[in-house]
C-alpha positions in Angstrom: 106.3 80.9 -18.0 106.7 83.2 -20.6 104.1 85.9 -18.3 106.0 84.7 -15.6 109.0 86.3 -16.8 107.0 89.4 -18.6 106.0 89.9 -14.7 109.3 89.9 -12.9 110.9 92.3 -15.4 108.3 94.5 -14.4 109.4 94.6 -11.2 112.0 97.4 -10.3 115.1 96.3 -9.0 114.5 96.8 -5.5 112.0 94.8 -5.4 113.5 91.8 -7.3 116.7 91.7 -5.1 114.2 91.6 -1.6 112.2 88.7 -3.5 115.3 86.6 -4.3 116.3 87.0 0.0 113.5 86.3 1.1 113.0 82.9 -1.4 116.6 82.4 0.2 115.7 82.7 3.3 113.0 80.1 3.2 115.1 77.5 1.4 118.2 77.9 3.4 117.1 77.7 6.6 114.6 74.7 5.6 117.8 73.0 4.6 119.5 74.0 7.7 116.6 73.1 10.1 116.1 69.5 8.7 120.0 69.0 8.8 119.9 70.3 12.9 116.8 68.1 13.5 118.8 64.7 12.3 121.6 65.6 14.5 121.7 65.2 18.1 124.3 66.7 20.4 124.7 67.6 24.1 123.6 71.2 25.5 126.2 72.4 27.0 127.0 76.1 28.5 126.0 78.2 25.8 127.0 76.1 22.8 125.6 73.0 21.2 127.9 69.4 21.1 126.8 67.5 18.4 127.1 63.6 19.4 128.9 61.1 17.1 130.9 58.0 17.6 134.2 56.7 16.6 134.5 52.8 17.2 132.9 52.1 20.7 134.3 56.1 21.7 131.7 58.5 22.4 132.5 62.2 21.2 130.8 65.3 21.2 131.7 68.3 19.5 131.2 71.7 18.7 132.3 75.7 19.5 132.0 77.7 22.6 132.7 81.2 22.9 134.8 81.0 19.2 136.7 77.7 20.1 136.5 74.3 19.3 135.3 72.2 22.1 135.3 68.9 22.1 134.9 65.5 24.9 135.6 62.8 24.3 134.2 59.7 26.2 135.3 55.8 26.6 133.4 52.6 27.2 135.3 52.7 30.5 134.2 56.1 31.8 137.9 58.3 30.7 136.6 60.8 29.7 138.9 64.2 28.4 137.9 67.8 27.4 139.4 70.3 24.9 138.7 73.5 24.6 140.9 75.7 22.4 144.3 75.4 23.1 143.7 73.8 26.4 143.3 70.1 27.1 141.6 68.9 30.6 141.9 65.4 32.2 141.6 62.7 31.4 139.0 61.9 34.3 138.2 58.9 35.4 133.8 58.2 36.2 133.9 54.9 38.1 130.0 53.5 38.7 129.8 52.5 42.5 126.7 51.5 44.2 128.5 52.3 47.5 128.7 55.9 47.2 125.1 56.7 46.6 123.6 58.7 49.6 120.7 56.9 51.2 118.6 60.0 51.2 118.5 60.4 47.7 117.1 57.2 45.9 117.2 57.8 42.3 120.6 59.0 42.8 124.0 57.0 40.8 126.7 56.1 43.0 129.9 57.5 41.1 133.5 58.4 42.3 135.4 61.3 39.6 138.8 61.2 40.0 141.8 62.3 38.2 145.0 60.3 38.3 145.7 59.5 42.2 143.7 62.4 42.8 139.4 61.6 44.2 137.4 64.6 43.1 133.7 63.4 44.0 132.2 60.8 45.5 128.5 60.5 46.0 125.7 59.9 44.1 124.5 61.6 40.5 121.1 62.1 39.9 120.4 63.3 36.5 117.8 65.7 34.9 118.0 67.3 38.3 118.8 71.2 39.2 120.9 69.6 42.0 122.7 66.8 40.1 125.2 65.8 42.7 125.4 64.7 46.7 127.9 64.3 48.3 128.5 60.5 50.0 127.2 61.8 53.3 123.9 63.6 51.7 125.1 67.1 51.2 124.0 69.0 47.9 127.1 69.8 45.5 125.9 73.6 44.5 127.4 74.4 41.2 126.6 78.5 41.4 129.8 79.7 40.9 129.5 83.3 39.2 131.7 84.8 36.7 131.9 88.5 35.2 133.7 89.4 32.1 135.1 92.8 31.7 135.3 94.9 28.7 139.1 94.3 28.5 138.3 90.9 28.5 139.3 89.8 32.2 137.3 87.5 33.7 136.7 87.6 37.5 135.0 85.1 39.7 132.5 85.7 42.3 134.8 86.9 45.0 136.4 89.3 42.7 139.2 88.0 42.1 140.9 86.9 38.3 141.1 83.5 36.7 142.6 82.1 33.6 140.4 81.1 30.6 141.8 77.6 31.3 140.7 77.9 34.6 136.8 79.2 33.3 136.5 76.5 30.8 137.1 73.7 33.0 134.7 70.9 33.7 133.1 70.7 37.1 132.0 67.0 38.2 128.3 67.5 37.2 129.5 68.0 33.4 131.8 64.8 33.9 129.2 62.8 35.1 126.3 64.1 32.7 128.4 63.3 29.7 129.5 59.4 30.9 126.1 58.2 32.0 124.6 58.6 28.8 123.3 62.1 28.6 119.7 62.7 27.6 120.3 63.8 24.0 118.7 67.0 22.3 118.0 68.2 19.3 118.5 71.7 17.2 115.5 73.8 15.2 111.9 73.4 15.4 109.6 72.7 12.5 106.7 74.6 14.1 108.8 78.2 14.4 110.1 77.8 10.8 106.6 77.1 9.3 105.5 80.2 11.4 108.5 82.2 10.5 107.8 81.1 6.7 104.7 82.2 7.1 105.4 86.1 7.8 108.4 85.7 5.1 105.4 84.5 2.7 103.1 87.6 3.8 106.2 89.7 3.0 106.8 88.4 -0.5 103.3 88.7 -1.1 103.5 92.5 -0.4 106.6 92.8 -2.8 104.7 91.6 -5.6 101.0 92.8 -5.1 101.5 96.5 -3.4 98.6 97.5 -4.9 96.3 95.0 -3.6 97.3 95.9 -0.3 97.6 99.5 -0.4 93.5 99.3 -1.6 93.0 96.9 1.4 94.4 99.3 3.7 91.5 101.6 2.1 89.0 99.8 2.9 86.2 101.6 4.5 88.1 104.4 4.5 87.2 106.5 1.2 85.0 105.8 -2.0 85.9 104.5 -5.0 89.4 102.9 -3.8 90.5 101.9 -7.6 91.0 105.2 -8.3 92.9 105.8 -5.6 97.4 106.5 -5.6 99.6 106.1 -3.2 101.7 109.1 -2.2 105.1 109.2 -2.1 105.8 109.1 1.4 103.1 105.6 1.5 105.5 104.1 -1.2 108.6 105.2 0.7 107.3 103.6 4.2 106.4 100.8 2.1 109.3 100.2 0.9 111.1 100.0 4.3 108.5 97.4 5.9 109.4 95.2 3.4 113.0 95.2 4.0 112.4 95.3 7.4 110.6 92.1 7.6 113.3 91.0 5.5 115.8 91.1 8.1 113.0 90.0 11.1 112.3 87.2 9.2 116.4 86.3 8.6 116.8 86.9 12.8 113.5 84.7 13.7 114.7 81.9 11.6 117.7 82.4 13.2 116.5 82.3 16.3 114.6 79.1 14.9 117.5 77.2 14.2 119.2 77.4 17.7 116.0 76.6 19.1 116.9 73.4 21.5 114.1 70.7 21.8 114.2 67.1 23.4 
C-alpha cells in the first residue's frame, strides 16, 4: 500500500485526474448498466418507458424529447397518455374476435375508440412492420412524415404546420401495442460495457506505464531501445490520446447504456 501510494504521487497531475475518470467511468456506468438491465420498459419513438405497476394498473414511463411521458393502462383496456402539458384520451381497446380480417390469421380482433367516437376496427397483429388491418383486409400504413425547423416549427408531410399536441399524439398502433401486453425490452448490454471496459483498461494502462509502451512502439525499429527518450512532441501526442480515449470511452459506454436488447 505504502508503494502504492509512493507510485501515484509520482504521477503528475494530469495524469492522476485522467486515472480517477476513467476508474469512474468503469464504475458508474457498471452501476448504471446493471440498474437498466433489471428494468424493463416499452420502446417507444425515440425514448425508453420503463414498465411498473400500481395495483392491477399498468404504467409506463419515461421522457421524450425533454418531457415526461407517461401511459397509463387498465385491466379493462382505458388506456390514457401524457405528454408534457398535454393529456390524450382516455381510449378505450375492446378485444373482438369479430373484427379480425380473415386474410390475416395471426391477427387480434380489436375496436379503439374514444368516447362515442370508433377509431379502428380490425385486426392487430403484433411484432409486425404492418401492425394493423383494417376489418375489410386493408393495411393501416403509419408513414406519416414530419420535419422540424430550426425555429422549432414542425410541419407534416404535406407541408403544412401542426401543434406539438397534435405531433405527440398516439396513433392506434401505439394504443393497441401498449394494451395487449407489449413484448417488453430491456436497456444496456453486458457484452459492449465489458468491450468498452476493455479499451478504458488499455487507456489506464498507458497513463501509468508510458514508458513501456513508448519502448514497444520501438520495437524493431532502432537498437538498444532502453536508452532511448521520448521527444517532446511524442509526450505531447501522448498526452492527447489518452484524453481522447478518455472521452471515446465515456461516449461508447454511453452509447452502451441506451443500447435496447429483448
Amino acid at each position: 500500500m505504502t508503494a502504492l501510494r509512493a507510485n501515484w504521487k509520482e504521477l503528475s497531475r494530469y495524469r492522476q485526474v485522467l486515472l480517477v475518470i476513467m476508474a469512474a467511468e468503469i464504475l458508474w456506468f457498471l452501476v448504471a448498466n446493471i440498474i437498466a438491465a433489471v428494468r424493463p420498459g416499452l420502446e417507444y419513438q425515440d425514448g425508453f418507458l420503463y414498465a411498473r405497476r400500481e395495483g392491477e394498473t399498468q404504467i409506463y414511463e419515461g421522457k421524450l424529447d425533454g418531457e415526461k411521458a407517461q401511459f397509463t393502462v387498465s385491466p379493462t383496456g382505458e388506456v390514457a397518455y401524457q405528454w408534457g402539458d398535454y393529456s390524450y384520451g382516455p381510449y378505450q381497446v375492446t378485444r373482438d374476435p369479430s373484427a379480425a380480417p380473415a386474410q390475416q390469421e395471426n391477427a387480434v380482433g380489436i375496436e379503439i375508440s374514444q368516447g362515442d367516437v370508433l377509431l379502428f376496427r380490425g385486426g392487430y397483429v403484433p411484432n409486425s412492420y404492418v401492425s394493423l388491418y383494417q376489418e375489410s383486409g386493408e393495411p393501416v400504413m403509419n408513414l406519416d412524415i414530419y420535419m422540424v425547423t430550426s425555429g422549432g416549427t414542425i410541419l407534416n408531410g404535406s407541408g403544412g404546420e401542426i401543434s406539438q399536441k397534435e405531433y405527440h399524439a398516439p396513433s392506434p398502433a401505439v394504443l393497441a401495442r401498449v394494451v395487449l401486453a407489449p413484448e417488453l425490452t430491456h436497456r444496456g448490454s453486458v457484452l459492449l460495457y465489458l468491450v468498452v471496459t476493455l479499451l478504458a483498461a488499455l487507456n489506464i494502462f498507458q497513463i501509468c506505464f508510458p514508458g513501456f509502451f513508448f519502448r514497444l512502439s520501438l520495437l524493431g525499429l532502432v537498437r538498444n531501445r532502453e536508452d532511448a527518450e521520448p521527444s517532446d512532441f511524442y509526450i505531447g501526442m501522448e498526452h492527447i490520446e489518452w484524453a481522447v480515449l478518455a472521452i471515446v470511452c465515456l461516449v461508447l459506454y454511453n452509447m452502451c447504456l441506451n443500447s435496447v436488447w429483448t
